[in-house]
gemmi code that builds the backbone of each chain (N, CA, C; Angstrom):
import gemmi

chains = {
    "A": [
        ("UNK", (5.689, 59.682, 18.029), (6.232, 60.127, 19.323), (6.528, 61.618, 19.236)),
        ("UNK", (5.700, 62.710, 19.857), (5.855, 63.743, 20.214), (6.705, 64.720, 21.387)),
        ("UNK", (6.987, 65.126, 21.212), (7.973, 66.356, 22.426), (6.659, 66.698, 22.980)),
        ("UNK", (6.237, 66.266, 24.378), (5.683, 66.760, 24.911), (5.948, 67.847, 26.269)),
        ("UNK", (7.236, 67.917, 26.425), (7.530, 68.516, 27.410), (8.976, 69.356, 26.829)),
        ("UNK", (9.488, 70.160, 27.687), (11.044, 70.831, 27.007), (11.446, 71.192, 28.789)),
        ("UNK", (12.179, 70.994, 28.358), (12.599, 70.974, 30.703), (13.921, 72.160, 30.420)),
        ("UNK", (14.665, 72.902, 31.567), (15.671, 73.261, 31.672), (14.862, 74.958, 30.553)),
        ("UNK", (14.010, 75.078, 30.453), (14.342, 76.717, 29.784), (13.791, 77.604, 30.576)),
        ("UNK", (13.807, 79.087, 29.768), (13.468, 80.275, 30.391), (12.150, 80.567, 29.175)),
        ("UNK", (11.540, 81.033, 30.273), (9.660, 81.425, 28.812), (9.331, 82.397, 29.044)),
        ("UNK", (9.545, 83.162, 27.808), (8.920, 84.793, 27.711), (7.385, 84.744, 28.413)),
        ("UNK", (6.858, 85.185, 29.625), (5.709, 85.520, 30.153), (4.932, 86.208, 28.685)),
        ("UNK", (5.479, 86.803, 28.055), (4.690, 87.723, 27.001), (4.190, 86.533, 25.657)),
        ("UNK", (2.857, 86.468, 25.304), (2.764, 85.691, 24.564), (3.258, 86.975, 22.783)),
        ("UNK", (3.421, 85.979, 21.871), (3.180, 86.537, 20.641), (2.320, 86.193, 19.866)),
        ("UNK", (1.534, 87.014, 19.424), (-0.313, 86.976, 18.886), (0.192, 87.174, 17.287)),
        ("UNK", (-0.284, 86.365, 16.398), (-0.141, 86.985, 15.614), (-1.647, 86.671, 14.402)),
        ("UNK", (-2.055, 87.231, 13.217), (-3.370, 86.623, 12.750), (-4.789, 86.834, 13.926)),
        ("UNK", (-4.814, 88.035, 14.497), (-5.821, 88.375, 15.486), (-5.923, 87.093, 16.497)),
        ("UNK", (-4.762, 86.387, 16.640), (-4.831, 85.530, 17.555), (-5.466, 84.218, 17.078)),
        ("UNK", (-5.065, 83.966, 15.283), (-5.107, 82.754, 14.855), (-3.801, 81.982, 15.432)),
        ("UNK", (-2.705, 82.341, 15.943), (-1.705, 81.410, 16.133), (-0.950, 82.685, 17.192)),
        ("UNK", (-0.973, 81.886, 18.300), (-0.116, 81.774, 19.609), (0.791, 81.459, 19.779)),
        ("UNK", (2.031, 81.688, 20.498), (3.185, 81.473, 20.598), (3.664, 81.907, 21.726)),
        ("UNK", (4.390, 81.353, 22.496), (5.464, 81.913, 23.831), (6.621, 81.282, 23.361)),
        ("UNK", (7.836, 82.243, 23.174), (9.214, 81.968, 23.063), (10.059, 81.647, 23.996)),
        ("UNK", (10.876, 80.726, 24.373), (11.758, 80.216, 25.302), (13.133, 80.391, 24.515)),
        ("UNK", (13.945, 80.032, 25.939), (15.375, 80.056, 25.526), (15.961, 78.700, 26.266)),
        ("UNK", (16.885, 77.644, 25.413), (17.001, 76.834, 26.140), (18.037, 76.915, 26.958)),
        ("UNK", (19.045, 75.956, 28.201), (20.280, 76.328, 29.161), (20.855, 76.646, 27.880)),
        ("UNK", (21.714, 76.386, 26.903), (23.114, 76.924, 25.797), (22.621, 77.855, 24.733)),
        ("UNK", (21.046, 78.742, 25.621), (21.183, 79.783, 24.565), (19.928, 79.440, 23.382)),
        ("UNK", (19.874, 78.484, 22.622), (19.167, 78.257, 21.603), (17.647, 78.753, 21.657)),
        ("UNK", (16.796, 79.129, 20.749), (15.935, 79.794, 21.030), (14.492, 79.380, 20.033)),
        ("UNK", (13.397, 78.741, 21.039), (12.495, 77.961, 20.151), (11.282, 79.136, 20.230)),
        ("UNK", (9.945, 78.529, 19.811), (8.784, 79.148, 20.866), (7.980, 77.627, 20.641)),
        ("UNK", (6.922, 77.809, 21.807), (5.603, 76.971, 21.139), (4.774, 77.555, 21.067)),
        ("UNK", (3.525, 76.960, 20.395), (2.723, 77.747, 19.491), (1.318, 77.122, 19.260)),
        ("UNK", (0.540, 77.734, 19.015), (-1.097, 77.109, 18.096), (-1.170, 77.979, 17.286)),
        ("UNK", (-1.998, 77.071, 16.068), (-2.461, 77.912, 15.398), (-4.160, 77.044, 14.550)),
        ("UNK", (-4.914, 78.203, 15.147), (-6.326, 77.637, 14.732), (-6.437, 77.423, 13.588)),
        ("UNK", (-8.166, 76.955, 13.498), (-8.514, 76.975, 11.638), (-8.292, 77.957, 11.481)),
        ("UNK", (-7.175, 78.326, 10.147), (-7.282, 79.418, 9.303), (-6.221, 78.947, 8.286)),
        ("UNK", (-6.143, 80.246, 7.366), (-5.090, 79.838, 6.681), (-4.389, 80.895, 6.388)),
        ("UNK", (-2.826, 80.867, 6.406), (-1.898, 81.742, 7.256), (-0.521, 81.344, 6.472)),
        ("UNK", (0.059, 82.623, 6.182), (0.984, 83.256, 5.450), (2.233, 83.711, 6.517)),
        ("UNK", (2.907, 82.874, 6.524), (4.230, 83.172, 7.160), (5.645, 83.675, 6.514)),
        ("UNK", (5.904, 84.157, 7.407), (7.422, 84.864, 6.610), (8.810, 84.291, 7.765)),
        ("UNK", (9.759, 83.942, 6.844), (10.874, 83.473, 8.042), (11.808, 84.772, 7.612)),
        ("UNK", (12.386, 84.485, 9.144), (14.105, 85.310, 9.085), (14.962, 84.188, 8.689)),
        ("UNK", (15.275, 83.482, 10.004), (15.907, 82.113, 9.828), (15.253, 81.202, 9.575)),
        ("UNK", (15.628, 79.645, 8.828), (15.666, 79.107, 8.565), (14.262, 78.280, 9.859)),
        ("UNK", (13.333, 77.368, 9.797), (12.507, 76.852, 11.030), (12.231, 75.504, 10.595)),
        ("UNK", (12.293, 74.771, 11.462), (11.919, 73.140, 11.643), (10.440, 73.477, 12.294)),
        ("UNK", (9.310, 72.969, 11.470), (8.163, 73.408, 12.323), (8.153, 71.524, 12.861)),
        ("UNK", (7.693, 71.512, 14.507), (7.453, 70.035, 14.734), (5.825, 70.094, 15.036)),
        ("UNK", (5.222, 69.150, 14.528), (3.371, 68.902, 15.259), (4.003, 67.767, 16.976)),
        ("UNK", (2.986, 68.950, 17.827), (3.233, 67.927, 19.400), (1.985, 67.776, 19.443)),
        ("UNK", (1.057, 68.314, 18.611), (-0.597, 68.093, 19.056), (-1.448, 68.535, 17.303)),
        ("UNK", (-2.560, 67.268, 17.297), (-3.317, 68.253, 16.294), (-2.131, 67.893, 15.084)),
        ("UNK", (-3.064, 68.989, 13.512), (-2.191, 68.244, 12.683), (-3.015, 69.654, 11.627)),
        ("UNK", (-1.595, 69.663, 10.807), (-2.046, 71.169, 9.778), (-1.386, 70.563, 8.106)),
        ("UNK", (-1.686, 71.243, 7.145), (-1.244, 71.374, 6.270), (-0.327, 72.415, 5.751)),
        ("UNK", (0.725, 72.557, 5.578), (1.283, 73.325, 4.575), (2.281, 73.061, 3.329)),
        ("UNK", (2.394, 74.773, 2.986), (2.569, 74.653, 1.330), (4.420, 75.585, 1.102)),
        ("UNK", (5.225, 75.173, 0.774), (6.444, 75.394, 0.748), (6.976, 76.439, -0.475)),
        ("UNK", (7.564, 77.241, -0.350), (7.427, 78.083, -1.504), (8.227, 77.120, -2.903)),
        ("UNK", (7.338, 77.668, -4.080), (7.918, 77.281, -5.085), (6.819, 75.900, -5.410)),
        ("UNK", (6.114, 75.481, -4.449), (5.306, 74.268, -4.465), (3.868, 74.529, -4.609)),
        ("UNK", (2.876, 73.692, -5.162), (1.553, 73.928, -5.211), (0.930, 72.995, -4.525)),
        ("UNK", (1.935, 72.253, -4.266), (0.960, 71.074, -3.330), (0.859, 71.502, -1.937)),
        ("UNK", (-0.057, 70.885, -0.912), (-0.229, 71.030, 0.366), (0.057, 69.633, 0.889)),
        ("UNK", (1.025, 69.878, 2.052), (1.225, 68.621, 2.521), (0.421, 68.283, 4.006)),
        ("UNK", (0.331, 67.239, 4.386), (-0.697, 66.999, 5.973), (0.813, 66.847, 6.496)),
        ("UNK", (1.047, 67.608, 8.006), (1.829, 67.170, 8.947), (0.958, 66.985, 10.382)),
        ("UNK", (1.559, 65.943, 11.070), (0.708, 65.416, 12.018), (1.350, 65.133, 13.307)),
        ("UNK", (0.945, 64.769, 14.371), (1.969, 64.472, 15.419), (3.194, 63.714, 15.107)),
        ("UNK", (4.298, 64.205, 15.720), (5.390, 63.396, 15.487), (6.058, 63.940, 15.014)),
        ("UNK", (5.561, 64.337, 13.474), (6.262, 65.061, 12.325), (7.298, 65.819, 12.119)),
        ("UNK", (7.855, 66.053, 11.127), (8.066, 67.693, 11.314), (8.646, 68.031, 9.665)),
        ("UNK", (8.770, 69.737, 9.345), (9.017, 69.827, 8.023), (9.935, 71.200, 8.487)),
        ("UNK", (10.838, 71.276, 7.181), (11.531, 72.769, 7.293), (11.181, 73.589, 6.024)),
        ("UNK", (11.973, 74.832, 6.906), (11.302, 75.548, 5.965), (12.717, 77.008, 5.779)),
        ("UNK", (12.873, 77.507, 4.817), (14.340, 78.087, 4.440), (14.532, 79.074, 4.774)),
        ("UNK", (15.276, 79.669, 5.035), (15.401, 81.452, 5.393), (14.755, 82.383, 4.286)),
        ("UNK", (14.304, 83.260, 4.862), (13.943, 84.407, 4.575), (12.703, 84.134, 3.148)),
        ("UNK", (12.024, 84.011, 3.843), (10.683, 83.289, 2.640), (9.654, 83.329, 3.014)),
        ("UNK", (8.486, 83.093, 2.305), (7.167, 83.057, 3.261), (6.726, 81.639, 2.693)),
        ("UNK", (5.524, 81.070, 3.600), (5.198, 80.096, 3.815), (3.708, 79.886, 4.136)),
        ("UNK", (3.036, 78.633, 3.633), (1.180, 78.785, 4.060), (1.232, 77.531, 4.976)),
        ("UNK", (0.468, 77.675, 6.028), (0.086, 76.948, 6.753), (-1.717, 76.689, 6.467)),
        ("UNK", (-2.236, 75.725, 6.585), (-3.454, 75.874, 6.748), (-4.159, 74.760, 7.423)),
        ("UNK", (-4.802, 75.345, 8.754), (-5.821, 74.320, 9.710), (-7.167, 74.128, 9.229)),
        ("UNK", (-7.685, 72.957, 8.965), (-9.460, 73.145, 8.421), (-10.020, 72.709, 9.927)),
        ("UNK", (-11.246, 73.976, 9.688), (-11.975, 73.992, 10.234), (-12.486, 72.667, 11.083)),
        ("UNK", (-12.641, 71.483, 10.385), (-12.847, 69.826, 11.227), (-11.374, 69.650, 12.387)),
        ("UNK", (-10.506, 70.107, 11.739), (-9.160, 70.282, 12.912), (-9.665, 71.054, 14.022)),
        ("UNK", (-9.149, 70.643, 15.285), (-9.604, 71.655, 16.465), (-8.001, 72.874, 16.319)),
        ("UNK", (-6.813, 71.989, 16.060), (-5.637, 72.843, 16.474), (-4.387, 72.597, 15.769)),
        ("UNK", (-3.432, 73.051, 15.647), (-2.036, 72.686, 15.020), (-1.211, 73.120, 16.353)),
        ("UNK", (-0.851, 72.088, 17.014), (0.286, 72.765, 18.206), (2.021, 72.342, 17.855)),
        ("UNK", (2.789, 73.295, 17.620), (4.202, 72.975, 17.192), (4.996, 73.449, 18.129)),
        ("UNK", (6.159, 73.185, 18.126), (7.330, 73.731, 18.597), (8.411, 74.215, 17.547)),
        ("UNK", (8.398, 75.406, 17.520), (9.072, 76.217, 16.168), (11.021, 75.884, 16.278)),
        ("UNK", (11.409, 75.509, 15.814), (12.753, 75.310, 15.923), (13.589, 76.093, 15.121)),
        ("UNK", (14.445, 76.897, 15.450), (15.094, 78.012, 14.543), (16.626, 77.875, 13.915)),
        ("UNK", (17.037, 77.972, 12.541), (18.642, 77.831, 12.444), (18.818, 76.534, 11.828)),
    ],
    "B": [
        ("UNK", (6.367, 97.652, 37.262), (7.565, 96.078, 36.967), (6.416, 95.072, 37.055)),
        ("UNK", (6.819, 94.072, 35.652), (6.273, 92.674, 35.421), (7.087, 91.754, 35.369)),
        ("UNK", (6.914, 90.322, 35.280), (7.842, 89.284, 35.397), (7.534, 88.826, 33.229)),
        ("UNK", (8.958, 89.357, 33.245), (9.190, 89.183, 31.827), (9.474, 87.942, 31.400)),
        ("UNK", (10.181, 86.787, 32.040), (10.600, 85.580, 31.696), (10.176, 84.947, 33.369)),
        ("UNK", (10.360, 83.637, 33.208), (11.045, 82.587, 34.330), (11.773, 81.925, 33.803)),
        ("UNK", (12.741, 81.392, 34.578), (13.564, 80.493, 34.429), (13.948, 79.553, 34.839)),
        ("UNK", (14.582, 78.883, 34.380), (14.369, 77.259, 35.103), (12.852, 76.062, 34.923)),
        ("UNK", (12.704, 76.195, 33.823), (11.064, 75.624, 33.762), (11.142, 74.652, 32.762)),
        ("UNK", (9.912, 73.965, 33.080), (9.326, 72.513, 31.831), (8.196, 73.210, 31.368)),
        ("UNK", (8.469, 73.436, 30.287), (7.084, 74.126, 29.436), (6.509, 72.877, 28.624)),
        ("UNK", (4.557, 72.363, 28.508), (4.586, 71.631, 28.119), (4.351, 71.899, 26.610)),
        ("UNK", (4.398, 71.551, 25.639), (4.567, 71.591, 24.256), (2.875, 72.130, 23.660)),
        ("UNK", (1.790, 71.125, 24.546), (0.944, 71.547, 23.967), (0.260, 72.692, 24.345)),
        ("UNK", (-0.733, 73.580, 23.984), (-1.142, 74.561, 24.633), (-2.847, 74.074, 25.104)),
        ("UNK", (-3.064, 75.173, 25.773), (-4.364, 75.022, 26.554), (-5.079, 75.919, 25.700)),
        ("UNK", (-6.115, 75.651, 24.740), (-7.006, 76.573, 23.978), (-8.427, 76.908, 24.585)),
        ("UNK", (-8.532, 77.555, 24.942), (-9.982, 77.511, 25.850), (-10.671, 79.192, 24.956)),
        ("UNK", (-12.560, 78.778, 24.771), (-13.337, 79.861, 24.279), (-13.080, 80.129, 22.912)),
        ("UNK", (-12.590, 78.975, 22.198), (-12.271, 79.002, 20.498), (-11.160, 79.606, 19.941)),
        ("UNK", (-10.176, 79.958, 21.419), (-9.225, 80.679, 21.147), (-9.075, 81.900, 22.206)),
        ("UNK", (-10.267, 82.548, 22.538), (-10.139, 83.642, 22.902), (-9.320, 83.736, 24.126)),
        ("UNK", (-8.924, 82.174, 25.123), (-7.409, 82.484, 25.638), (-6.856, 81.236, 25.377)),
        ("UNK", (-5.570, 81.407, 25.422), (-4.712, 80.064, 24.864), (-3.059, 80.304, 25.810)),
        ("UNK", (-3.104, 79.438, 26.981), (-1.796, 78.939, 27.559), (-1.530, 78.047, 27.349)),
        ("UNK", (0.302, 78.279, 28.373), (1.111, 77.062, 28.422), (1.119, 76.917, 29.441)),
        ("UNK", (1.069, 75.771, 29.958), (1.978, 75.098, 31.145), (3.681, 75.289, 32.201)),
        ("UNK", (3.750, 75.084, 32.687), (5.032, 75.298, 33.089), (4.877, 74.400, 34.645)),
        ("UNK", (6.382, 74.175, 34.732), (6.563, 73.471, 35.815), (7.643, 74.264, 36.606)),
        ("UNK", (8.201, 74.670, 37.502), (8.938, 74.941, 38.049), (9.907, 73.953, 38.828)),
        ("UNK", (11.095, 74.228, 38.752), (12.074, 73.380, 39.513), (11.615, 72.802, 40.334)),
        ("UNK", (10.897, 73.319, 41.532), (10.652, 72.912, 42.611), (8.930, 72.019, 42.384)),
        ("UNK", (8.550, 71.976, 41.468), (7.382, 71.177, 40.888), (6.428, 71.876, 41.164)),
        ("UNK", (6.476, 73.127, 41.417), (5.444, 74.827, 41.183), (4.956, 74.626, 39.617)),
        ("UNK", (3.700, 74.636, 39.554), (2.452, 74.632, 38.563), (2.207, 76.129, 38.165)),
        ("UNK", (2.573, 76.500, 37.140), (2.183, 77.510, 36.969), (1.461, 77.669, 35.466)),
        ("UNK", (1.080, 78.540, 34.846), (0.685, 79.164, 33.437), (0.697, 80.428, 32.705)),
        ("UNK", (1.229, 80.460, 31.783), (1.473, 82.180, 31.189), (0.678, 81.611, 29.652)),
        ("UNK", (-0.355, 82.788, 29.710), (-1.391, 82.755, 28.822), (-1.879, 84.295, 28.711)),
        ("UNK", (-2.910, 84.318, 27.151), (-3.211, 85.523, 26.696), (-4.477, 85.604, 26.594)),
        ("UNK", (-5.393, 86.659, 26.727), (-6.764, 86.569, 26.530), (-7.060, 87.516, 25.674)),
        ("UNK", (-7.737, 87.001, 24.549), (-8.204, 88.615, 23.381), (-9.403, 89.143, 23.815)),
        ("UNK", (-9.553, 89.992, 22.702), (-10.913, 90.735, 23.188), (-11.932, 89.763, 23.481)),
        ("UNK", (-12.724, 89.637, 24.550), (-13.889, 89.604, 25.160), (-14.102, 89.271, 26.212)),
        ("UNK", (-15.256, 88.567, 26.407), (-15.601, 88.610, 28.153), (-15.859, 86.824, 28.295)),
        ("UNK", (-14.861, 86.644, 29.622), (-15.093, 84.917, 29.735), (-15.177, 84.970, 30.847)),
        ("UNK", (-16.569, 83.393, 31.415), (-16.177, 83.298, 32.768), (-15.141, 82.347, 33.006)),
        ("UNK", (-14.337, 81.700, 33.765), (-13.175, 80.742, 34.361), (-14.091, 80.271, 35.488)),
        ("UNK", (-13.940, 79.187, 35.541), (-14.350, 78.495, 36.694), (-12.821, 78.391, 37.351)),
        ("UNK", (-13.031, 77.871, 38.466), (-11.335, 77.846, 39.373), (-11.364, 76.206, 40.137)),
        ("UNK", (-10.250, 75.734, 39.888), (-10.029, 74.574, 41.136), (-9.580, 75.206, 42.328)),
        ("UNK", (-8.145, 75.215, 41.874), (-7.305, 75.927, 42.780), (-7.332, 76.914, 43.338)),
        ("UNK", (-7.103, 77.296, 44.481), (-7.109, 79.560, 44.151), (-6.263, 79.647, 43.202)),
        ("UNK", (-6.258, 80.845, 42.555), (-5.287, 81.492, 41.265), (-4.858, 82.876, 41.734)),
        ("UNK", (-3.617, 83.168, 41.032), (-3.655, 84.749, 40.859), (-2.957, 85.009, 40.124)),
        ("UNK", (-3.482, 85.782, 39.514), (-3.216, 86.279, 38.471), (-2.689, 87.646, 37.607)),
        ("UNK", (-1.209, 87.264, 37.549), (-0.346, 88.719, 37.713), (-0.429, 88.775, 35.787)),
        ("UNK", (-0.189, 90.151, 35.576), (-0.234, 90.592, 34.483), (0.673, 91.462, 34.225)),
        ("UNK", (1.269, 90.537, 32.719), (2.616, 91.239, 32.269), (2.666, 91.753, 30.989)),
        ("UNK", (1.380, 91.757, 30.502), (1.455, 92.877, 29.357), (-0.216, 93.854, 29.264)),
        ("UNK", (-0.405, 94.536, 28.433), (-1.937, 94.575, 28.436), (-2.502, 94.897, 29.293)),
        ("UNK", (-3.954, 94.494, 29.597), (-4.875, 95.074, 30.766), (-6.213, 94.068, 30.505)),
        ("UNK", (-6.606, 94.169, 31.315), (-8.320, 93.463, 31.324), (-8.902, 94.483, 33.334)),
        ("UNK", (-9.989, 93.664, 32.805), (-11.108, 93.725, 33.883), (-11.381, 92.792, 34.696)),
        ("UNK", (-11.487, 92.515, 35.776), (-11.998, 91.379, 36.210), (-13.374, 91.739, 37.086)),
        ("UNK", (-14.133, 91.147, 37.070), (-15.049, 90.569, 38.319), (-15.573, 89.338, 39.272)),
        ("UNK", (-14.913, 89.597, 40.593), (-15.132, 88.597, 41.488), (-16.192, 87.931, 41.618)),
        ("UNK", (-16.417, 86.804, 42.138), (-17.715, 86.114, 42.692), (-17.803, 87.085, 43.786)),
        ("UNK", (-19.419, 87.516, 43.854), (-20.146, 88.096, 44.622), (-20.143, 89.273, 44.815)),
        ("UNK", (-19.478, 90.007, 43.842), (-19.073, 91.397, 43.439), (-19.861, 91.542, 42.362)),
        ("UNK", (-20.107, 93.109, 42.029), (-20.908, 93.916, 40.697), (-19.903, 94.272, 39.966)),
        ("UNK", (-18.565, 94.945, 40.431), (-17.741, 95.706, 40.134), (-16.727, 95.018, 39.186)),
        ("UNK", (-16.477, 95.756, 38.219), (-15.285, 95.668, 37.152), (-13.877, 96.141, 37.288)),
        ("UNK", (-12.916, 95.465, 37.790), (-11.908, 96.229, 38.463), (-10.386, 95.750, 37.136)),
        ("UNK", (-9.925, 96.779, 37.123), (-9.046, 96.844, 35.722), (-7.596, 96.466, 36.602)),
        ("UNK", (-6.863, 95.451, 35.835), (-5.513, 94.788, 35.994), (-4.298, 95.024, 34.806)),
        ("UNK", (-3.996, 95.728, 35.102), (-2.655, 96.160, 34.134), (-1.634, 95.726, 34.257)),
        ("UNK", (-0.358, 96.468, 34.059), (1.106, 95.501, 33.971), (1.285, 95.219, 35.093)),
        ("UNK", (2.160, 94.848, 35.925), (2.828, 94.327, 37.328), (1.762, 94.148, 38.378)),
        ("UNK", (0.245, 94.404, 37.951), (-0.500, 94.023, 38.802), (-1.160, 92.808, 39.056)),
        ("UNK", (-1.245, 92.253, 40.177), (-1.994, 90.855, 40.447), (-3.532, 90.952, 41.260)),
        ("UNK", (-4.241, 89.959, 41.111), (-5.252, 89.944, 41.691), (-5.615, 88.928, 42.077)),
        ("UNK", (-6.374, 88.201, 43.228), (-6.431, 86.478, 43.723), (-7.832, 86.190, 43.573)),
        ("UNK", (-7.948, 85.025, 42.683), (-9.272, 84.810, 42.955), (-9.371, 83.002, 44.122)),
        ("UNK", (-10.285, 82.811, 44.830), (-10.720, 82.069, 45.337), (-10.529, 80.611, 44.875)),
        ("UNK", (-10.287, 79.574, 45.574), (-10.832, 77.875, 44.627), (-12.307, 77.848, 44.458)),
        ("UNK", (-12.516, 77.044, 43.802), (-13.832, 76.558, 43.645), (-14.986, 77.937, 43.511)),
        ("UNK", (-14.413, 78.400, 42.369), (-15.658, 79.361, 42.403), (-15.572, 79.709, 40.416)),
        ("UNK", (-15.919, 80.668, 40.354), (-16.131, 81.205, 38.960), (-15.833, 83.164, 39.142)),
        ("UNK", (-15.227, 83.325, 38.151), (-15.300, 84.437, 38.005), (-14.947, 85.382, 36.374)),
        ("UNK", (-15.094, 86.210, 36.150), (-15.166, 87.296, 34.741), (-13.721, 87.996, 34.546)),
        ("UNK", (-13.774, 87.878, 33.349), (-12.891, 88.504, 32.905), (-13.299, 89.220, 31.438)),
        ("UNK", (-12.532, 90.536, 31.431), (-12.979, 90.718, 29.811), (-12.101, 91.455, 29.656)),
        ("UNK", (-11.767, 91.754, 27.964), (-10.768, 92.995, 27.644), (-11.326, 92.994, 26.982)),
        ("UNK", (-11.452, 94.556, 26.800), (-12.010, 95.698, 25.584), (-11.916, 94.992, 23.980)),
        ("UNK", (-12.612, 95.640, 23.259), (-12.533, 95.326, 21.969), (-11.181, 96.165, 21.294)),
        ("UNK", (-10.870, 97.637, 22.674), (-9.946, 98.570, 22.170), (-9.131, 98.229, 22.208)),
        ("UNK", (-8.385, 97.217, 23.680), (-7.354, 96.648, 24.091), (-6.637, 95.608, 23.096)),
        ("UNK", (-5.148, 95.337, 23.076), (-4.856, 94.408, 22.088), (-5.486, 93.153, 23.147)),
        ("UNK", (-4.884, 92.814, 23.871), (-4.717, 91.387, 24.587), (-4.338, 91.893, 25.793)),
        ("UNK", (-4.480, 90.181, 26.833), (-4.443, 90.743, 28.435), (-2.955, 89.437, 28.218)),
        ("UNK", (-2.081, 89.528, 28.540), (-1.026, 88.706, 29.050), (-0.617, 88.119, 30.360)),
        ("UNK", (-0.619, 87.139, 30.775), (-0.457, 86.838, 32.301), (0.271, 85.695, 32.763)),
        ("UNK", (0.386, 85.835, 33.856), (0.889, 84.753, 34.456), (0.093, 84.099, 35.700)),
        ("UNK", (-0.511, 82.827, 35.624), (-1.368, 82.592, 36.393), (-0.543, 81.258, 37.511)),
        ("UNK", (-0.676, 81.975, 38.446), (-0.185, 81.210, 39.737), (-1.292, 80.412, 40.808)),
        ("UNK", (-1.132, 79.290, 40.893), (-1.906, 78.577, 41.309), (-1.443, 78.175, 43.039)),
        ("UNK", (-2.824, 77.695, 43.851), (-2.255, 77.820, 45.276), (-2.484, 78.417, 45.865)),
    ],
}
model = gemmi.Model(1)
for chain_id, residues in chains.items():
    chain = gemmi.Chain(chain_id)
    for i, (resn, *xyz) in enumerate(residues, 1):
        res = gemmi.Residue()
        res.name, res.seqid = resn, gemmi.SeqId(i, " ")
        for name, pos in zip(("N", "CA", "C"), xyz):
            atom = gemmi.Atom()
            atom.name, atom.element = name, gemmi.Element(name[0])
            atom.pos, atom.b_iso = gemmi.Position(*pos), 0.0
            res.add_atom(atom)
        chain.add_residue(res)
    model.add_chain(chain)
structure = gemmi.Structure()
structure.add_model(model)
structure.setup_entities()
């Protein structure tokens, strides 16, 4: 069971591109403030860095990633979800047979 | 002046990937059950087919468009909108120089 919808926010018109537009994102704010984005991110494989702390959730599609300190790659899939710690970087990776990884980034 | 946020909205979780990427929106619903979309287009040239009429205001970036039944390449920058027709097709492209075209596409 996926979050397919988020009702009650405000959505940055401005998307955020990041990876020449391997992974998409528009940031919202929910009514008490809290502050998510949603997101894609194509086949590739992609090196993230956190400020805060992120709950990545799959609402579509399904990716692998790799947690620092770890060598394994894990599959996350609809439904899912994994965290990930402040101030760290992080691998995501979509294969190519995947069409998409769609999440809702959760922050804090 | 561009429309930096809305507020009050159901954003849906998953995104709309269309051209392998080269644009990728979201959804949105408006209070009043107003259909709308804020999406990004990278460098190149796509046609859109249309149901609805659209128009299409732009809040970051720039592109080109060309109408059905037009030659002409007519450039859309920040706070500017442009309407295209239902049921038709029409061009769009941004430069290879340009980062991305950002928008908000209003349907109706």
């Amino acid at each position: 069971m996926s979050t397919t919808q988020i009702g009650g926010v405000t959505v940055n018109t401005q998307a955020n591109v990041y990876f020449d537009g391997k992974c998409v994102s528009h940031g919202i704010t929910l009514a008490d403030g809290t502050k998510k984005s949603v997101g894609v991110i194509l086949p590739a494989t992609l090196t993230f860095n956190t400020g805060a702390p992120e709950i990545m959730e799959c609402v579509a599609g399904a990716c692998e990633y790799k947690l620092p300190g770890s060598d394994v790659w894990v599959k996350s899939g609809v439904g899912e979800r994994f965290s990930v710690p402040g101030n760290t970087r992080f691998e995501i990776r979509v294969s190519e047979g995947e069409t998409a990884y769609h999440y809702i980034c959760h922050f804090g």
